[in-house]
VEXVONU-118580 format. One line per field, with one value per residue (C-alpha): residue in one letter; x, y, z. Coordinates in Angstrom, 1 decimal, decimal comma. Example, Ala and Ser with C-alpha at 12.3 -4.5 7.8 and 13.67 -1.06 7.14 Angstrom:
aa = [A / S]
X = [12,3 / 13,7]
Y = [-4,5 / -1,1]
Z = [7,8 / 7,1]
END
This chain:
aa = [X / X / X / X / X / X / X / X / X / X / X / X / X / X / X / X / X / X / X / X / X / X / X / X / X / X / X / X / X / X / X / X / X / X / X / X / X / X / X / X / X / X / X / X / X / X / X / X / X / X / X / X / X / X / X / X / X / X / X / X / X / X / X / X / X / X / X / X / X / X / X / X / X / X / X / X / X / X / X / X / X / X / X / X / X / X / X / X / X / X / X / X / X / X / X / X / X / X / X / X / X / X / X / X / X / X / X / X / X / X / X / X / X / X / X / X / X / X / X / X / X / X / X / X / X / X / X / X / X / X / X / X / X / X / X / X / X / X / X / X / X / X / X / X / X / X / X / X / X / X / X / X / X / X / X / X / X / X / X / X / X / X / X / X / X / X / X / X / X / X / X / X / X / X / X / X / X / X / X / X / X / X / X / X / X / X / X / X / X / X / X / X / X / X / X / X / X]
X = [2,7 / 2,8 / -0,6 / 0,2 / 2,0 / 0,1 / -1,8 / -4,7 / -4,5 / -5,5 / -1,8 / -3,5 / -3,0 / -4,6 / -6,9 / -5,1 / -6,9 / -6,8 / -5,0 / -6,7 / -7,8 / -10,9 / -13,6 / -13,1 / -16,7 / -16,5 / -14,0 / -15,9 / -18,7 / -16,9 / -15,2 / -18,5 / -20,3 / -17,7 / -17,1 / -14,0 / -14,6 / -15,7 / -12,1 / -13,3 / -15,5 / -18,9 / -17,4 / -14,6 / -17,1 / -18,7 / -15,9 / -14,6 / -17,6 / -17,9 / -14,6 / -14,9 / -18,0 / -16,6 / -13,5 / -15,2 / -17,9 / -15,0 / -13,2 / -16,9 / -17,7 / -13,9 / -14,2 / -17,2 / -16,0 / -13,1 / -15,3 / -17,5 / -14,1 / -12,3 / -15,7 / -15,9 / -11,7 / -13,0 / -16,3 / -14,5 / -18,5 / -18,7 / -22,3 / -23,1 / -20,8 / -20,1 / -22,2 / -22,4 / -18,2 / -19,1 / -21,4 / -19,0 / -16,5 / -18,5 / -19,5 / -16,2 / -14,7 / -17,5 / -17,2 / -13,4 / -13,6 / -16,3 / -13,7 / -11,7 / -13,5 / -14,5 / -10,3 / -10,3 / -13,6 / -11,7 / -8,4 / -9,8 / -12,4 / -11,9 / -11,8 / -9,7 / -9,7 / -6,5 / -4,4 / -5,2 / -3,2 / 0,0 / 1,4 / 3,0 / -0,4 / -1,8 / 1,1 / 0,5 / -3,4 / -3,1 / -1,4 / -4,2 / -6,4 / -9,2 / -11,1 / -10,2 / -12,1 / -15,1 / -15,6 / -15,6 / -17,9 / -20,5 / -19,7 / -20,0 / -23,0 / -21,4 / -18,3 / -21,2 / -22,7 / -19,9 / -18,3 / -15,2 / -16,5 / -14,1 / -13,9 / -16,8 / -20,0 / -19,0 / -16,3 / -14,9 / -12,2 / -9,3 / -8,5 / -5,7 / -7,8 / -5,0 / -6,6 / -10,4 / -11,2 / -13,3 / -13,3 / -9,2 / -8,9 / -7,7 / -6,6 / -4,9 / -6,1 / -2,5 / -2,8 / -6,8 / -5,9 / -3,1 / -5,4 / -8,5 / -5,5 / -3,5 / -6,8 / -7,8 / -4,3 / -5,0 / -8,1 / -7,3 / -4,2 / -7,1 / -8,8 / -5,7 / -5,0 / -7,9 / -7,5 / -9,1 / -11,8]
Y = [23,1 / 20,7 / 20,4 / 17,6 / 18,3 / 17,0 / 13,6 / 12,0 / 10,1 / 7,2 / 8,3 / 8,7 / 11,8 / 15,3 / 16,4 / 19,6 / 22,7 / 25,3 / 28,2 / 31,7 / 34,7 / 35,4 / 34,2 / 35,3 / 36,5 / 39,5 / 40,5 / 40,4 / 42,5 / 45,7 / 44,9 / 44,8 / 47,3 / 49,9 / 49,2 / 47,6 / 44,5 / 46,9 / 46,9 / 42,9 / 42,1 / 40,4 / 37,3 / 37,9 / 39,1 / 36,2 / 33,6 / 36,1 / 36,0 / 32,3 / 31,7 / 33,2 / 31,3 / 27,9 / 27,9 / 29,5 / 27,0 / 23,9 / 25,7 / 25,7 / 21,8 / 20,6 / 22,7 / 21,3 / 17,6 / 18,1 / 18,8 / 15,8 / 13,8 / 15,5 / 13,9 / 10,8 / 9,9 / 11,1 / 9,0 / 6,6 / 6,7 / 5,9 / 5,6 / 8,8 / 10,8 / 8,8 / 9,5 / 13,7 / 13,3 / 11,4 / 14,5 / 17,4 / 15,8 / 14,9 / 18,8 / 19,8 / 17,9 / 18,8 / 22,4 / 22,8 / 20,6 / 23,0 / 25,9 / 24,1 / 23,6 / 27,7 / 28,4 / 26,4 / 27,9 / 31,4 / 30,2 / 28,9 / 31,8 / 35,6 / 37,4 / 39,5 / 37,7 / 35,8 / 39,3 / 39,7 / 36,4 / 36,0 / 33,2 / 31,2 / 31,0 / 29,9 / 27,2 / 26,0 / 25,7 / 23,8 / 21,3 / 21,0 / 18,0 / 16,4 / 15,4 / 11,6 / 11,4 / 14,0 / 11,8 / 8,3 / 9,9 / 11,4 / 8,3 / 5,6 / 4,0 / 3,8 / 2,0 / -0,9 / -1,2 / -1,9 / -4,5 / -1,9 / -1,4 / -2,1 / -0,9 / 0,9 / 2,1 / 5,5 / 8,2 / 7,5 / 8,7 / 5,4 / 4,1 / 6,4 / 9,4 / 10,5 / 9,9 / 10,2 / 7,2 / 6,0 / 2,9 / 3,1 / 5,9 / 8,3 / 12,0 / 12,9 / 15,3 / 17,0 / 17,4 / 18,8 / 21,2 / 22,3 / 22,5 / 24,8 / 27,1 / 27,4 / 28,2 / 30,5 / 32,5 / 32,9 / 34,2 / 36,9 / 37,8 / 38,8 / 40,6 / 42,3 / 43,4 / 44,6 / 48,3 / 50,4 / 53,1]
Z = [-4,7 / -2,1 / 0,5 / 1,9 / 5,0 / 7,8 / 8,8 / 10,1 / 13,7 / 11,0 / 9,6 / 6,1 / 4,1 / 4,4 / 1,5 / 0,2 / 0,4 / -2,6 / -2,1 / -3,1 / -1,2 / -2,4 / -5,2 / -8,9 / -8,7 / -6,2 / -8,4 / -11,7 / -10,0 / -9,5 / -13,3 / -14,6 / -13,0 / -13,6 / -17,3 / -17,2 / -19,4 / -22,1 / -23,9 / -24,4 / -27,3 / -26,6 / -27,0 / -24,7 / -22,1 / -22,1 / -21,9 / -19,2 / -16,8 / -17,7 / -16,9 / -13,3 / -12,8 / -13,4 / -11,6 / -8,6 / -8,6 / -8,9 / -5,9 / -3,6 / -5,0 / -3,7 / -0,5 / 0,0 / -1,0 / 1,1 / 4,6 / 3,2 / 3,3 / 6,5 / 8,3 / 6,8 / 8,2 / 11,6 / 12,2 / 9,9 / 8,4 / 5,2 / 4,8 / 6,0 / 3,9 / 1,0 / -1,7 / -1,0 / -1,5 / -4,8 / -6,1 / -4,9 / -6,5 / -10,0 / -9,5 / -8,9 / -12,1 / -14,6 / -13,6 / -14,0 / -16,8 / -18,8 / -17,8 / -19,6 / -22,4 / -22,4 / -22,5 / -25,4 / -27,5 / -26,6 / -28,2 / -31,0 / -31,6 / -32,5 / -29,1 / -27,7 / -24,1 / -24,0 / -24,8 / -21,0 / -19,8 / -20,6 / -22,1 / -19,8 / -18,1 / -21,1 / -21,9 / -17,9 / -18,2 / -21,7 / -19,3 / -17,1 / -17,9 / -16,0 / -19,0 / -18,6 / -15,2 / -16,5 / -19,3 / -17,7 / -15,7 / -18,0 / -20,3 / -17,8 / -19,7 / -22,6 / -20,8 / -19,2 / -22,6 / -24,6 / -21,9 / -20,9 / -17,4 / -14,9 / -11,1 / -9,0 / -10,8 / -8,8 / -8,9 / -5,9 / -3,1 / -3,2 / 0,3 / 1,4 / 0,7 / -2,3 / -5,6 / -6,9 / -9,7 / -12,0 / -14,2 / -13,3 / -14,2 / -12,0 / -11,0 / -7,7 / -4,8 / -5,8 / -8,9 / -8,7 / -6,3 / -9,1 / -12,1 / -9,9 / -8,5 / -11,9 / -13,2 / -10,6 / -11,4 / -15,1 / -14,9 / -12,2 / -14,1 / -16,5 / -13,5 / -12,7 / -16,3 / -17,6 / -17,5 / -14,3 / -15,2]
END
C-alpha cells in the first residue's frame, strides 16, 4: 500500500499514516465481556488480548511519532522535536516487535489461537520483520563495546524523512506502516472470527 502521495513545501516526503478504523482494544472489550474468547484456551486468551494490546500501542507510538515528525518539517526545529520522534519511534518498534514475538510463542505453543486467522495472514505476518532495528536498538551497548558501532548513538529519522536507522541499519516509513497494518488485519480477522454469543 502506497502512503506516499503527497509532499512537503520542503518537497520531501509525507510520513504515511496507518490505515484502520478503529483500535483492536474497543473491540476485545465487548469479546471479553460477553464470553466470546471462551472457545480459546487460556493460553490463547492471553496471546489474544496481548496481541491487541501491542499492535494498538505500536499504532498510538507511530501516530504519535508521525505529529512529532509532521512538526519538526514545518518549524524545520529539530531541537525541539527531535528526541520525542526518537522515543515514539523506539516505543513504536519494541511494541510491534514484542507482537511479534507473542505470534511466534502462539505458533510454536499448544493453543488454539491461530485456528482463528487464516493462513495467508499468517504466511504475510511471518514476513514482517522489524527485529534488526529493535535489536540494534536494545543492543546498542553491546555494538560500542565490541568496536561495531557505526552511525548515530540514536534511532533516528534519515534526512528525507523516508527511513528510521540505527547503526545502518535501517527500516522504511513504507514498510512500518505495512508490518503495524498487516498486523492489525490478522488480529481482527481473529476479532471477526471468533464466534458471536
Amino acid at each position: 500500500m502506497d502512503n506516499f502521495s503527497g509532499k512537503f513545501k520542503s518537497g520531501k516526503n509525507q510520513i504515511p499514516a496507518i490505515n484502520r478504523d478503529a483500535s483492536l482494544l474497543t473491540r476485545l472489550l465487548p469479546i471479553v465481556i460477553i464470553g466470546c474468547d471462551q472457545v480459546l484456551d487460556k493460553k490463547g486468551q492471553l496471546y489474544f488480548r496481548l496481541l491487541c494490546r501491542l499492535v494498538d500501542k505500536s499504532f498510538d507510538e507511530y501516530s504519535t511519532a508521525k505529529e512529532y515528525i509532521e512538526q519538526e518539517i514545518e518549524t524545520g526545529n529539530k531541537l525541539e522535536y527531535r528526541f520525542s520522534i526518537i522515543n515514539h519511534l523506539e516505543n513504536c518498534i519494541n511494541a510491534i516487535n514484542r507482537a511479534a514475538r507473542t505470534l511466534k510463542s502462539s505458533i510454536e505453543g499448544e493453543n488454539k489461537l491461530l485456528e482463528y486467522m487464516s493462513k495467508g495472514s499468517l504466511e504475510t505476518l511471518k514476513k514482517c520483520d522489524a527485529s534488526t532495528i529493535r535489536n540494534r536498538v536494545e543492543h546498542i551497548d553491546e555494538d560500542i563495546q565490541k568496536g561495531k558501532f557505526r552511525g548515530q548513538l540514536f534511532l533516528d529519522v534519515d534526512n528525507n524523512y523516508e527511513k528510521i536507522c540505527i547503526n545502518y541499519r535501517c527500516v522504511t516509513f513504507r514498510d512500518l506502516v505495512s508490518i503495524i497494518e498487516n498486523y492489525h488485519k490478522a488480529v481482527l480477522e481473529i476479532c471477526n472470527n471468533l464466534p458471536n454469543r
